[in-house]
DRENPA-3360 file (N, C-alpha, C; in nm, 2 decimals, always signed):
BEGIN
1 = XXXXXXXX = +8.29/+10.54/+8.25/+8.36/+10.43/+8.18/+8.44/+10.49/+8.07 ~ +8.39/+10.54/+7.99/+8.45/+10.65/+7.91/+8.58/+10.75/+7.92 ~ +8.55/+10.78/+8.05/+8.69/+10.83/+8.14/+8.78/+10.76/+8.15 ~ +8.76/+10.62/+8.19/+8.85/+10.58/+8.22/+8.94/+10.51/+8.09 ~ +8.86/+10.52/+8.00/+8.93/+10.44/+7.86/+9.06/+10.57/+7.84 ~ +9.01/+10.71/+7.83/+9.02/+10.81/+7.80/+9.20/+10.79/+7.90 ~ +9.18/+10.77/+8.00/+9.30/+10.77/+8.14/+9.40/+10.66/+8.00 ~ +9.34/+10.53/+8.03/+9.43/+10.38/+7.98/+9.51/+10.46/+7.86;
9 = XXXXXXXX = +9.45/+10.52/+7.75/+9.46/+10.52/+7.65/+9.57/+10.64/+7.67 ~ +9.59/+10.77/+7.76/+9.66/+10.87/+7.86/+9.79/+10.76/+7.92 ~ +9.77/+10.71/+7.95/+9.89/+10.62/+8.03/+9.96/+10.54/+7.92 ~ +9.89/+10.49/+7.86/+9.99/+10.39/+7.77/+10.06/+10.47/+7.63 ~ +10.03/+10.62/+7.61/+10.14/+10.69/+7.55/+10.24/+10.74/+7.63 ~ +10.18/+10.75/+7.74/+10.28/+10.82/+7.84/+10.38/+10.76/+7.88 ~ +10.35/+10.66/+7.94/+10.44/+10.54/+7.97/+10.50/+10.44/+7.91 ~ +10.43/+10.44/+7.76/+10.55/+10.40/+7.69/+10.46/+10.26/+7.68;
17 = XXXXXXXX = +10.35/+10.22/+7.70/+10.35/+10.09/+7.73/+10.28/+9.93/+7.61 ~ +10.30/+10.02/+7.54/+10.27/+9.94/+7.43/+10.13/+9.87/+7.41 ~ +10.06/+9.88/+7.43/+9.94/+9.83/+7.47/+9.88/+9.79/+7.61 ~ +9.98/+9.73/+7.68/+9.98/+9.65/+7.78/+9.85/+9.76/+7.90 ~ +9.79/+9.85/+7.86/+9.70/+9.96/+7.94/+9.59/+9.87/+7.91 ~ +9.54/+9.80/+7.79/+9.43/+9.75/+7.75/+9.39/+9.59/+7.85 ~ +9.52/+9.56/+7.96/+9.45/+9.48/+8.03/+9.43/+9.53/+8.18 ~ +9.44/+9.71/+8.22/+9.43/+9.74/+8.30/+9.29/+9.73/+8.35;
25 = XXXXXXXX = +9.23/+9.79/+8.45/+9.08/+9.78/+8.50/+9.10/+9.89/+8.58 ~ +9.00/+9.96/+8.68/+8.95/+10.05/+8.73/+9.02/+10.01/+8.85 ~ +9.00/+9.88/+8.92/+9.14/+9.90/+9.02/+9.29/+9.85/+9.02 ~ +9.35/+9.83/+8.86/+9.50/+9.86/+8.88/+9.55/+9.95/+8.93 ~ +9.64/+9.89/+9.01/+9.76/+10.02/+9.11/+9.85/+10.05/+9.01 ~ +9.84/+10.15/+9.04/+9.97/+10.26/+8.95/+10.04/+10.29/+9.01 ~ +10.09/+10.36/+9.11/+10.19/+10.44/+9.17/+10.27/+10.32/+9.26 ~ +10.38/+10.26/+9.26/+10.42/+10.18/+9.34/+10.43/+10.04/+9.25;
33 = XXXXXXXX = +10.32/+10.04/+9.17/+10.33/+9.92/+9.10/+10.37/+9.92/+8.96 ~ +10.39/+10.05/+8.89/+10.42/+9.99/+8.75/+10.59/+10.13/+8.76 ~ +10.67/+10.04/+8.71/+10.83/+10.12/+8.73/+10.81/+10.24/+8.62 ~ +10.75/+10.22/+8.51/+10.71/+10.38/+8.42/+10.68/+10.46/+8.48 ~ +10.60/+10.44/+8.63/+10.55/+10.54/+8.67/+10.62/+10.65/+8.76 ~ +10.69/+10.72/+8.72/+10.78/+10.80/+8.81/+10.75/+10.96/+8.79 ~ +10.84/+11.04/+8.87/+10.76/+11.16/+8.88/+10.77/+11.22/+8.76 ~ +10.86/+11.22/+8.64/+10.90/+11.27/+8.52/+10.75/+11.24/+8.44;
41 = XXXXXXXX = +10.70/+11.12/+8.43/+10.58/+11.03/+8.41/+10.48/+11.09/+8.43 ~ +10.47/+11.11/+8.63/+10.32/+11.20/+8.61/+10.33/+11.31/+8.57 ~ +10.40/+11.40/+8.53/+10.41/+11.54/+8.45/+10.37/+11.52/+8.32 ~ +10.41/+11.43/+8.27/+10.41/+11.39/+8.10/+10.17/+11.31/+8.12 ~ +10.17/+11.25/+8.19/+10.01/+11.22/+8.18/+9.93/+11.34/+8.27 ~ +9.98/+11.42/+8.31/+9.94/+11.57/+8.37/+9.92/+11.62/+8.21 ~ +10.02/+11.69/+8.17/+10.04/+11.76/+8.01/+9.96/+11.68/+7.90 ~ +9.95/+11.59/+7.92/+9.85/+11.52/+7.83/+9.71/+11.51/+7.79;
49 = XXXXXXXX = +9.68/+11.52/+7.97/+9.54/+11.54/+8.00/+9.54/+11.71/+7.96 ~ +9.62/+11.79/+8.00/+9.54/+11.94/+7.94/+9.56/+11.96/+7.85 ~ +9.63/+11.89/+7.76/+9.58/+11.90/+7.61/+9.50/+11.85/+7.54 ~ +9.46/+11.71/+7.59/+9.38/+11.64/+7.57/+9.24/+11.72/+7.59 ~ +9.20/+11.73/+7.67/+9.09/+11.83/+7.78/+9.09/+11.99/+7.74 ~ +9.17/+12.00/+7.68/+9.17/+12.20/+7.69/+9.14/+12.25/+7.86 ~ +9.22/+12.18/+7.94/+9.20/+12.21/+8.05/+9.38/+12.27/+8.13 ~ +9.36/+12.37/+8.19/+9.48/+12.33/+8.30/+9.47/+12.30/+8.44;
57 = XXXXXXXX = +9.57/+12.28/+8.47/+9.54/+12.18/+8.59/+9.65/+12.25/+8.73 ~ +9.62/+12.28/+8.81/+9.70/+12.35/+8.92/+9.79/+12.27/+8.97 ~ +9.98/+12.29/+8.95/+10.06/+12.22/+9.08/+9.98/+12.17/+9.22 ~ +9.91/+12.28/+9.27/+9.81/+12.21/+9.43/+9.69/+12.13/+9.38 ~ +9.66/+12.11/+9.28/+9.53/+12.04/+9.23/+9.59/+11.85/+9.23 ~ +9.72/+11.86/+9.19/+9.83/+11.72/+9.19/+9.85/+11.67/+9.32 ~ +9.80/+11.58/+9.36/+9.79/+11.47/+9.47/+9.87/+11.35/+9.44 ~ +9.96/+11.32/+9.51/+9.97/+11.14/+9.49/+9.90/+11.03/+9.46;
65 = XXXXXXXX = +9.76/+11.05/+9.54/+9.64/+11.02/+9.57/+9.58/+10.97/+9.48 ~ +9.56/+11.07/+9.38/+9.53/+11.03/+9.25/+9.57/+10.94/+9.17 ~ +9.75/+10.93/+9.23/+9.79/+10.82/+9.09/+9.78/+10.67/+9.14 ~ +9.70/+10.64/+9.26/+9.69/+10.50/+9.37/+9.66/+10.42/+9.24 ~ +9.58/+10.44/+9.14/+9.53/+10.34/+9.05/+9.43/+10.43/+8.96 ~ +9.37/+10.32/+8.83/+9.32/+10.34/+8.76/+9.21/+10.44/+8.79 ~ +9.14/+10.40/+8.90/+9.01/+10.44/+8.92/+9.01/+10.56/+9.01 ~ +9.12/+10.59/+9.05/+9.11/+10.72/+9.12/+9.17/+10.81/+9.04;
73 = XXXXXXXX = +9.25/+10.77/+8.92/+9.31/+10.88/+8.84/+9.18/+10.94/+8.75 ~ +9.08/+10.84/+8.70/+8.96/+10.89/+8.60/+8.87/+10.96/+8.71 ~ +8.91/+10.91/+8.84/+8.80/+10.98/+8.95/+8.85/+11.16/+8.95 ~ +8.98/+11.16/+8.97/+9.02/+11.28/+8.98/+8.99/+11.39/+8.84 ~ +9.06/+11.34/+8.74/+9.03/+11.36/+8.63/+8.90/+11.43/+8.60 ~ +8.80/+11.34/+8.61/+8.67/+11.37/+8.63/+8.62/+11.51/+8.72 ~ +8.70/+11.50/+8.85/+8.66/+11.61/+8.95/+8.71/+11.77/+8.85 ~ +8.86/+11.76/+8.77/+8.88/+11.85/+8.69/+8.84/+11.88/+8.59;
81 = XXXX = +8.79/+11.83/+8.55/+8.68/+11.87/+8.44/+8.60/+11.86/+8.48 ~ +8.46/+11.90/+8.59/+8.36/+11.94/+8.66/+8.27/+11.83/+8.67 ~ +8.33/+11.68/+8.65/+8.24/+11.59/+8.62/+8.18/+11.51/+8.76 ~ +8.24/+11.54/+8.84/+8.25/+11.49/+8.96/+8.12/+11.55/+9.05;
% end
């Protein structure tokens, strides 16, 4: 759960969103559903999380997959940082 605040809190600098992340949930869709979200976008909450994290993160480690929604982005997330 923690993760996932950690994601909202990741997306709504990223995207600009003014708060509006604080009524997301674990299954908001992201990719297809919010127009912020473009490929420029996932690069910018990619770069966020490795700074965030002191982590890097592999071009082949980036899935689409991941960005389906809330809860697969903190899922993945989690797999990169060994939490998984």
């Amino acid at each position: 759960m923690a993760l996932e605040k950690e994601v909202l809190a990741l997306l709504d600098v990223a995207l600009s969103l003014r708060g509006r992340s604080a009524s997301f949930d674990r299954d908001t869709v992201l990719l297809g559903a919010l127009p912020e979200l473009d490929s420029m976008a996932v690069l910018s909450v990619i770069t966020l999380m490795e700074e965030r994290f002191g982590i890097s993160i592999a071009d082949d480690a980036i899935d689409s997959a991941a960005f389906a929604s809330v809860g697969t982005l903190a899922d993945w997330l989690a797999a990169q940082l060994g939490q998984a």
